[in-house]
N, C-alpha and C positions, 0 to 999 in steps of 0.2 A: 336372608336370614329371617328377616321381618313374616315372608309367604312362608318359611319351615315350619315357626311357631307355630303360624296357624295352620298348618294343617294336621300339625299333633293335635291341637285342640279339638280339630273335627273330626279328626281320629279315636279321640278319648269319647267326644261326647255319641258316636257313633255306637261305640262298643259301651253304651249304659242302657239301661234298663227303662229311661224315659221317651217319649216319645220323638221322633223326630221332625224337629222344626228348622232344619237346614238354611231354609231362606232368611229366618229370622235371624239366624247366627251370623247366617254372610253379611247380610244387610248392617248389624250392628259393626260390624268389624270393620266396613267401609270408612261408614258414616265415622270412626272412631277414629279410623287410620289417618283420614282426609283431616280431621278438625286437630291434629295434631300434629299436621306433618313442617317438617324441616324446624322441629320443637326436639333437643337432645337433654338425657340424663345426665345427673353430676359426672354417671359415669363415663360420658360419649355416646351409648347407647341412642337410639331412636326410641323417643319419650312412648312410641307406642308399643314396647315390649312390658313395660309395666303392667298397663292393662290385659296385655296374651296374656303373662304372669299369673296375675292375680287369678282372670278367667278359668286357668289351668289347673288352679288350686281350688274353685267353689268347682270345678267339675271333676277331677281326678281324686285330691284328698278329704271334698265333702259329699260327692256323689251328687250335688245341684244338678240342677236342670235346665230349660232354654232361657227361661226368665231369668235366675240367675248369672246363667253366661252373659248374657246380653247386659245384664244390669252391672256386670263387672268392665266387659270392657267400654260402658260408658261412662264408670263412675267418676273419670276426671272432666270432661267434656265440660259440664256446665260451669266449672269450677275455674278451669283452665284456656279454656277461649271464650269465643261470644257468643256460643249457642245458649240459650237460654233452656230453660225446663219447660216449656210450654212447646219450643220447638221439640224435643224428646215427647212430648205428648203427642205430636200431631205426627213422628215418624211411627211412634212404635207403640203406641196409646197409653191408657194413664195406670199400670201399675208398674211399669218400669220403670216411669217420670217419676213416680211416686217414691220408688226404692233410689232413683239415682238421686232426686233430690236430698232423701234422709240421710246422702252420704257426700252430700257438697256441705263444706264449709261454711260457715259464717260469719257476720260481723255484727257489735252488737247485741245485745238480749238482755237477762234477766239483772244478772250482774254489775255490779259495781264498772268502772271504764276501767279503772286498774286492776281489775280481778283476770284471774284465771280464761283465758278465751278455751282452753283445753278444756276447764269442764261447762262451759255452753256450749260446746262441740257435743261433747258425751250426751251433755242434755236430748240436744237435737236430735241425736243417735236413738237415742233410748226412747223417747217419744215415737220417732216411725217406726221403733224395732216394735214397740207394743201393737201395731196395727198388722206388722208385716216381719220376724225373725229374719227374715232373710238379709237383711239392712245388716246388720248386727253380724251376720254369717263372713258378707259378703268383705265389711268392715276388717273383721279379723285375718282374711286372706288377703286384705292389701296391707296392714300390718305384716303379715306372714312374710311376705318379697319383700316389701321394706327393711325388715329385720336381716332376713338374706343378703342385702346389699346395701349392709349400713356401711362397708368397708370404705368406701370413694368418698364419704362425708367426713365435715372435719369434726375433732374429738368433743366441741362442745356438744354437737350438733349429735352425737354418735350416743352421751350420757343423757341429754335431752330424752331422744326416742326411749334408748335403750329402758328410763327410766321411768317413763309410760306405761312402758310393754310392761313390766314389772309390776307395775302400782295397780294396772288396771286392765288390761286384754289380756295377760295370761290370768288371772283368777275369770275374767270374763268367760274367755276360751273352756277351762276346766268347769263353768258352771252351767256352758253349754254341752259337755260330756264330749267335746272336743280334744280326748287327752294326748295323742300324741302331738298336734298342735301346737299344744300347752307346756306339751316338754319342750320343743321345740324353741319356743320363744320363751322358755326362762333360761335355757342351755345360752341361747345368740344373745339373751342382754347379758348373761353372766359374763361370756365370753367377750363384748367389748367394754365390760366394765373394768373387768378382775381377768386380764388377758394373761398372766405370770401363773396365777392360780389354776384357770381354765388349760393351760399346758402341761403343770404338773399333773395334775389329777386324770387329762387326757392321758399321759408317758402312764402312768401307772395302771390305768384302766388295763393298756396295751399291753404290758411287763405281763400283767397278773392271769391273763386272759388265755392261758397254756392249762395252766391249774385249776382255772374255772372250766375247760371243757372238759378235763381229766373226773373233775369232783359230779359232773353234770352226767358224765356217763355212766360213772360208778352207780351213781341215785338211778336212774333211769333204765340200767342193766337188769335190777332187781324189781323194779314195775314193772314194766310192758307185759311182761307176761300173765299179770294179774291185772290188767287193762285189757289186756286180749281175748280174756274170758266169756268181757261182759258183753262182747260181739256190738260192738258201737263201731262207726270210724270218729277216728279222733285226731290230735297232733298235739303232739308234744314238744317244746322247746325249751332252750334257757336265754333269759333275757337278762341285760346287767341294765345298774341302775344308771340315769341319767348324769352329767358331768354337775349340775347345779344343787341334784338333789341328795348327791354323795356331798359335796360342799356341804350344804345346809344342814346337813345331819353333824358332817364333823364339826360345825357352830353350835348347834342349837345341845349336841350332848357332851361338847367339850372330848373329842375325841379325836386320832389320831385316821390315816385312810387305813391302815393296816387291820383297826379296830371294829371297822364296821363290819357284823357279821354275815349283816342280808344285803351284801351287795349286789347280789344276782337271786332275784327269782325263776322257778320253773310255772312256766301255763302250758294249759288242758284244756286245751277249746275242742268241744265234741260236735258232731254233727247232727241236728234238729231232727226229730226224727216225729212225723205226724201223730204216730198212739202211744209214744210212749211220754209222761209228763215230764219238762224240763227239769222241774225242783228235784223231782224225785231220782233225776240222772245225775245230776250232782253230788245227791249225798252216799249214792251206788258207787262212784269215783273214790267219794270221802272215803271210803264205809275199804276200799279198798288199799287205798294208799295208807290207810291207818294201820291196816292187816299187815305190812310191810314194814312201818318204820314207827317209830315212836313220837307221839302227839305231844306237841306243849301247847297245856287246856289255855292257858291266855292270852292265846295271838290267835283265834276265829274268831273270821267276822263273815257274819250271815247278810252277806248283799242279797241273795236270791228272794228271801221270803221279805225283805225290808229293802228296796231300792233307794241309792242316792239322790237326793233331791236331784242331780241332774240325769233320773234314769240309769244310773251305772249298777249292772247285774253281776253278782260274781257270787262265789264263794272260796275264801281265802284259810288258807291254815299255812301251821309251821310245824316242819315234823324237825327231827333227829337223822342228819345223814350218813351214809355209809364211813364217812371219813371224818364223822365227829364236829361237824358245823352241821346249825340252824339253816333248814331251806323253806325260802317261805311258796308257797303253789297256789294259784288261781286257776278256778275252777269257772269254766262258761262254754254255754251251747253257740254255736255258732251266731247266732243272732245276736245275743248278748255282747257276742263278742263286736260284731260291727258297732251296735251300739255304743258299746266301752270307747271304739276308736274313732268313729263317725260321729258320737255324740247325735246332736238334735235334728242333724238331718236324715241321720237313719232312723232316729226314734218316731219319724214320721209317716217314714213306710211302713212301719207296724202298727201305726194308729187306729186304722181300722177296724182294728183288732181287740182296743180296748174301751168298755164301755165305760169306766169313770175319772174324772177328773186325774189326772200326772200332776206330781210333783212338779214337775216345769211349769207347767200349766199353771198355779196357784202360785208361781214363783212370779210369772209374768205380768202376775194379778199384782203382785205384793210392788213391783217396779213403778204398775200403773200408777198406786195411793201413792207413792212419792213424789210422782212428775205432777202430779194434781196439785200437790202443798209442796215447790221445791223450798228449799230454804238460801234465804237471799244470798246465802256465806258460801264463794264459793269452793272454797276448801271444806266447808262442812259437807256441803252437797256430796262430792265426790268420795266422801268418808262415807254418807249414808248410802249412798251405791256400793260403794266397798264393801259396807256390814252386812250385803243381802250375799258376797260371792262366798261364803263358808264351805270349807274342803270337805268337813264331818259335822254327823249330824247326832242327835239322840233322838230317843224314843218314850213318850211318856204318856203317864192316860189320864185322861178324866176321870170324875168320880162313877159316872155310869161306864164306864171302861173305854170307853171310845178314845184310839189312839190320833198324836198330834205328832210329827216332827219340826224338831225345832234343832238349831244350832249348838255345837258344841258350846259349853260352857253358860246357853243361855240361863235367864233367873225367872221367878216366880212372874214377876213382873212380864218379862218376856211373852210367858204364857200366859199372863192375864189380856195382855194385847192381843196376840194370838187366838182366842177366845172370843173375844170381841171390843172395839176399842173404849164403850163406854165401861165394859168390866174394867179395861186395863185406867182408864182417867180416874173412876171411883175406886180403885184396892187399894185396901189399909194394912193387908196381910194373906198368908196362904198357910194351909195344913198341907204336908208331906209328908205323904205314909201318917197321915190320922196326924202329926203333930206341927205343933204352929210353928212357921218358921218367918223371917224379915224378909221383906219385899227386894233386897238382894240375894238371897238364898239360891248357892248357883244346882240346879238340875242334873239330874244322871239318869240314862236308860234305864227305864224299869218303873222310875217315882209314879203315883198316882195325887194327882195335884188339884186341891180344891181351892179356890180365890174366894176369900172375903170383902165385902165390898162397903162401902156408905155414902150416902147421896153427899153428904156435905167435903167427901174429900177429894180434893183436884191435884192435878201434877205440881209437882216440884220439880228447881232447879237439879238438885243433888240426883235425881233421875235417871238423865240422862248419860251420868257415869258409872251406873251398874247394867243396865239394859246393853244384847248384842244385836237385834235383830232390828234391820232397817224400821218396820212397819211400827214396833213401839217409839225408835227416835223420832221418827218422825211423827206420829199424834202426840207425841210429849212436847215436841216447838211448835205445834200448830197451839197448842194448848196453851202452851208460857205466852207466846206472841199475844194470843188473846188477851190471856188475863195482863199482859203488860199494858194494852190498848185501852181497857178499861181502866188502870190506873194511872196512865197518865191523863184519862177524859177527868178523873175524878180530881185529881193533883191542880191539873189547870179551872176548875170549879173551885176548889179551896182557894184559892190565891185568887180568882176573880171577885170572890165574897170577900177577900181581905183589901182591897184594891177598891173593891164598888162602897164599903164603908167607910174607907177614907175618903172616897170622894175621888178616887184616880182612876183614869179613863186606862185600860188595858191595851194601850198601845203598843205597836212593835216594840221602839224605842225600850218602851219603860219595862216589856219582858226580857228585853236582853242584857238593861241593863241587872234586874234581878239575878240572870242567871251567869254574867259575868260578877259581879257578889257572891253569890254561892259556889265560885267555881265550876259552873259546867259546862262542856263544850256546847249544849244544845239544851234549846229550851224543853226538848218530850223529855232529857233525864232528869233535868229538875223538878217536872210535874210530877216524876215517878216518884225521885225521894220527896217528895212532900207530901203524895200519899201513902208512902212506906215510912213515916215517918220521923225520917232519916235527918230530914232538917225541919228546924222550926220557922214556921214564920213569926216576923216582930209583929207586935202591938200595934207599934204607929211605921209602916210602911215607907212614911215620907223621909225619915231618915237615910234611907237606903237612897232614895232618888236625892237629896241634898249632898252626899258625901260626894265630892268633888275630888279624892286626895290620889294622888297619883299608884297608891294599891289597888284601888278601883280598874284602872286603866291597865297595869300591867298585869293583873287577872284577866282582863278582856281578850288584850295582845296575848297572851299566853294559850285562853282558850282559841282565840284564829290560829297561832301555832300549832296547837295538839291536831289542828282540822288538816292541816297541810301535811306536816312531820308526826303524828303521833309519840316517835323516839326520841325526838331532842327535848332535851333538857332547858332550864331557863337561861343557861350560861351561855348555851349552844347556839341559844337564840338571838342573844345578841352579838357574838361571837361571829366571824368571817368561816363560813363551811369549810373545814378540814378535811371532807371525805374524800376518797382514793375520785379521781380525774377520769370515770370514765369514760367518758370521750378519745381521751388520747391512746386507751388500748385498742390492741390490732387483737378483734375478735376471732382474727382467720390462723392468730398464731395460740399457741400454749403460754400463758403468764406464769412467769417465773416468780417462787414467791421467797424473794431475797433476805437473810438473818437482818439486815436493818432495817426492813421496811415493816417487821412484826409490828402489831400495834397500831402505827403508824396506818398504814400501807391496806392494813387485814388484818382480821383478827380468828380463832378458832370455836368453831363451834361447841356450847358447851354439852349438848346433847350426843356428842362421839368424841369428843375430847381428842382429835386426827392429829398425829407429830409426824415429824419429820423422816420420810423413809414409807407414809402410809399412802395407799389409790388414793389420791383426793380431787374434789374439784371444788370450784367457786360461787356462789350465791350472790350476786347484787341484791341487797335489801331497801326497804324504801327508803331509806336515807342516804342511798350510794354508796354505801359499804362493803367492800367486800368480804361475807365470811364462808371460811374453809372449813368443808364437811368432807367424812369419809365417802368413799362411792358409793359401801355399805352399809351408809347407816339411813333407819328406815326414817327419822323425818325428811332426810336428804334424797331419799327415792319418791316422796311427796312433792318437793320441792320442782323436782324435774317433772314430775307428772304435771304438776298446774302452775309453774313459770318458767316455760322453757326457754323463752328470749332472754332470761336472767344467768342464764348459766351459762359461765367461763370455765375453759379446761387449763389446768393448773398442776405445775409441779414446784416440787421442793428445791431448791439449792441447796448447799454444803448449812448446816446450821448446828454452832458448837458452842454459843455466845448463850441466848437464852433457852430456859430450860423448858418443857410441857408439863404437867402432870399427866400420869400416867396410874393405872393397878395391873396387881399382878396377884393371879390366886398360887396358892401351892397345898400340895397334897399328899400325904405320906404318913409313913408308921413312927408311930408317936414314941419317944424315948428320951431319956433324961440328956441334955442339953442341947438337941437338936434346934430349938427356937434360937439359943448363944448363938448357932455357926451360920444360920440363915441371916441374921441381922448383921455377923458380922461381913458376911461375903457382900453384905448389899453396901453398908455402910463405909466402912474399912478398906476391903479388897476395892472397891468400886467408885468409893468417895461420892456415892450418890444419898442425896436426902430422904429421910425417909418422915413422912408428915401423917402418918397412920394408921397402929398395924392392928388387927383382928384375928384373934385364932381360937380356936374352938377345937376339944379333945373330946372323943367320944369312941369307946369300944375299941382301943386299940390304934387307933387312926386321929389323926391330926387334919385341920383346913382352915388353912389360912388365909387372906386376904391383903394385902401390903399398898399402898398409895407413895408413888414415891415422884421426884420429877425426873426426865431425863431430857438428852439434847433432841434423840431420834431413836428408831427402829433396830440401830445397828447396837444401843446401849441396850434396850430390854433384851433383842435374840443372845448377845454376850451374859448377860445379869442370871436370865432363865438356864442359858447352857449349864454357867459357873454352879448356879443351886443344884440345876439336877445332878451335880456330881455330887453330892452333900450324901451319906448314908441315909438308907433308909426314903427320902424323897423320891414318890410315885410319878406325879407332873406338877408342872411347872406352865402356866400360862397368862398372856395377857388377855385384860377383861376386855372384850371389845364393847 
């Protein structure tokens, strides 16, 4: 089985367009087979089909080359036996050692010992991806078969990855222009998250998929012939949308699968043709399919003349079809089109081609400024890696017209970074479109943006929560860090002036006992507030060092506590630990999470507020707690990305005793007592509480909001049913 693999591989890499280095190929495969052998996967498998795998996919789905191959099937070796990376240097020399190394594990780094080992991994990653992409390429194909064959893993282990892949390889994947990829590993986390969901949506893709090729032909009957015209080869197809992104849509607009109208697009990829110019074959396509069918002006988008930061070319519109639905059409020459699916490793074979800086390019720039100033936090870190992978982007200009792309939603600020970073530390304000606006002022394609600056103004905390773009977070903590360093040099000066007048020698001792007095866990925060002058210092000093009185001491004890437990409390602390015994759980099984052990036992998270009947799983906190998050909720998809040995997989029991909160919107045509019959079906018919209702009339139409408790899922799908039979009532949903 193990010699089949490989000689599809050498098959695949046989029939590519790079050059052939045979020996290299076989030679790595050996050297990989041998250092691996009589080593099996969770699934039984021989551990060395992983690496065929991966290999299979940087050379078949990315179009890599021998280096790549090689570097994939060696990427576990130095990880996983004894060969070390120097031996990988002296087999195969040093840019493969170089790429296998960026992709071995480690232990240890920048971080905290309890932090996150997942984003010093990324760290590591993204440091040798800036010298060499292919690290980073190659990375995402071993995520790829991992995702593939997360089935044989057990379920914690399964919302772990799953929720990796989630947080951070598929935005990664998509910002490499990697998109089918990208669908690919949001489709497989959805799938072992939300596996009841991922089957409905699958049955009905299938049901529906009669009437999508009926509606596809009817569109397509009345083109071709006005595509046939313009004497191009071309292809034409319909493609339906993904299992996670049909989901997402029916989250994110509150809607129904029935409701989505662009659940299939048609593409128009043409073939490149040497004298005739690409842009201008596209809008000959447009120019045609518009002759046909009727245009809606506000769904084109001009990828062709404005490319996505990750290189993706197109051009997109949505006409009017033969049978009265919206179809949306992408428009791309062949190249564009590899690009669109191949992402950055096709955008390489074209390189040649372009003489100025890519948007990748300046992207891998923007990575580098980060990995220079990481920040210590390692949850922040992997946020500020997150805020560089943006889906869409805008378009805006300088005052001498010179255009910038920046992220959706970005602010002035944004682009005062953007610009340069001593603009962005000094701006006190921006003109947009000629008028002044506040340094959170969020941007729209089109604005022309001029930044006002002045030497005496430096970053602020409050900053850091209106800015999107990685490069301004980050010189905004390079910035705080600093000025915090100077005030605490200045803080611990005050208090040695105060200290050297009394005549007290500024011994440890006598600093900690100050700053056990004032409350704080460490003596840099007490220098801070004392140059922020947050506390006073006394007169005469020695006071402090004479009080003897046992509040002294339990401020002290408490500040050692805060150092250990941050979360407990002073009761808690002298108090025998109460938290859930992990220890005594079987990680390898599902924890059942029983009606009496609420409370007790675990508690719910209040950022998804997850009841009984919802996907959930379990978080150990640092205090050995366990709290219950939904699968889909997004701090809980964090969680899995950067503590994965924390998480338990967890189901509900029967629970009828105590109650959750829970809301519920509702939506319908507004009339004289309809609010009576909704309170009373909730209250009355249902004998459920109701702690807070919100409703708003406007134009006909009614939207309401309701906060009520219940036991489980099986009360709100009853609760919601009972309303939508109420006249007049449109929907009816829970807030997730």
């Amino acid at each position: 089985m193990v010699q089949k693999e490989f000689e599809k591989l050498l098959e695949c890499y046989k029939n590519s367009n790079h050059r052939q280095k045979l020996d290299i190929v076989n030679k790595a495969f050996n050297f990989a087979n041998q250092a691996h052998k009589g080593v099996e996967r969770q699934s039984g498998e021989p551990y060395i089909t992983h690496p065929l795998a991966v290999a299979m996919i940087v050379c078949e789905e990315m179009g890599l080359g021998s280096t790549s191959i090689c570097s994939a099937l060696l990427h576990d070796v130095v990880e996983d036996t004894d060969y070390t990376v120097e031996d990988i240097q002296n087999v195969f020399g040093e840019k493969i050692a170089q790429i296998v190394d960026g992709l071995t594990k480690i232990a240890g780094g920048i971080f905290a010992e309890a932090a996150s080992q997942q984003a010093e991994n990324m760290r590591k990653l993204l440091i040798t991806m800036s010298n060499d992409i292919r690290v980073i390429l190659i990375k995402i194909a071993d995520r790829l078969h991992n995702m593939r064959t997360l089935g044989s893993l057990l379920p914690a282990k399964q919302y772990k990855i799953a929720g990796e892949t989630m947080f951070l390889y598929a935005p990664l994947a998509h910002r490499l222009g990697l998109f089918s990829i990208k669908s690919e590993l949001e489709d497989l986390s959805f799938k072992y998250e939300h596996p009841d969901e991922y089957k409905q949506i699958s049955h009905k893709i299938e049901l529906t998929e009669a009437n999508r090729d009926k509606i596809y032909e009817h569109f397509a009957k009345r083109l071709q012939p006005k595509l046939d015209k313009l004497g191009m080869t071309y292809e034409m197809k319909g493609r339906v949308k993904t299992v996670y992104s049909i989901w997402n849509k029916m989250k994110t607009k509150n809607v129904d699968f029935e409701d989505i109208y662009d659940l299939f697009a048609v593409r128009i990829v043409f073939k490149s043709e040497p004298d005739i110019d690409e842009k201008k074959r596209c809008w000959d396509i447009y120019s045609a399919i518009t002759d046909v069918y009727k245009l809606r002006p506000d769904r084109i988008r001009d990828w062709v003349s404005h490319p996505k930061a990750n290189g993706y070319q197109a051009l997109h519109l949505t006409v009017m079809g033969p049978d009265g639905q919206w179809i949306e059409i992408q428009i791309r020459s062949s190249k564009m089109d590899e690009i669109a699916e191949r992402g950055l490793a096709a955008h390489w074979k074209y390189k040649e081609h372009i003489e100025e800086e890519s948007a990748l390019d300046k992207w891998l720039g923007t990575i580098q400024e980060v990995l220079e100033n990481p920040n210590p936090n390692a949850m922040d870190f992997l946020d500020t890696i997150k805020l560089n992978l943006f889906t869409s982007e805008i378009f805006v200009f300088t005052p001498k017209g010179d255009i910038k792309t920046l992220p959706q939603n970005a602010t002035a600020l944004d682009f005062a970074y953007d610009l340069h970073s001593n603009i962005g530390n000094h701006c006190i304000g921006a003109k947009v479109n000629h008028r002044l606006v506040p340094l959170s002022q969020k941007l729209s394609s089109g604005d022309q943006v001029e930044i006002l600056t002045s030497r005496s103004q430096l970053p602020k905390k409050d900053w850091i929560s209106f800015v999107t773009t990685a490069k301004a977070r980050t010189k905004i903590e390079i910035s705080l860090r600093k000025q915090r360093r100077e005030q605490i040099k200045k803080g611990e000066e005050m208090l040695s002036d105060v200290l050297s007048k009394a005549g007290i020698e500024p011994h440890t001792s006598v600093l900690d006992r100050f700053a056990a007095y004032f409350d704080f866990p460490r003596k840099e925060d007490m220098y801070y507030a004392i140059a922020e002058n947050q506390i006073i210092l006394p007169e005469n000093p020695r006071k402090i060092l004479k009080e003897k009185s046992e509040n002294v001491f339990f401020k002290y004890a408490k500040q050692m506590m805060h150092v250990v437990a941050p979360k407990q409390n002073e009761e808690e602390f002298l108090e025998e630990d109460k938290a859930l015994d992990i220890k005594k759980i079987d990680r390898k099984k599902t924890y059942i999470l029983q009606e009496e052990s609420y409370k007790e036992n675990f508690t719910v998270a209040d950022c998804c507020n997850p009841i009984p009947g919802d996907e959930v799983f379990g978080f150990i906190n640092d205090d050995g707690r366990l709290i219950i998050h939904k699968r889909a909720c997004e701090i809980g998809t964090k969680l899995k990305a950067n503590f994965g040995d924390r998480i338990l997989s967890c189901e509900w029991a029967g629970h009828k005793t105590f109650s959750f909160p829970s809301t519920i919107e509702i939506r319908g045509l507004d009339r004289v007592g309809i609010l009576n019959e909704i309170t009373k079906a909730i209250s009355t018919d249902f004998e459920v509480n109701i702690h807070r209702l919100e409703v708003e009339s406007k134009a006909g139409m009614f939207y309401g909001k309701v906060e009520i408790s219940v036991h489980d899922v099986d009360d709100i799908n009853q609760l919601c049913h009972q309303i939508q039979r109420i006249k007049g009532i449109k929907n009816v949903n829970r807030v997730e």
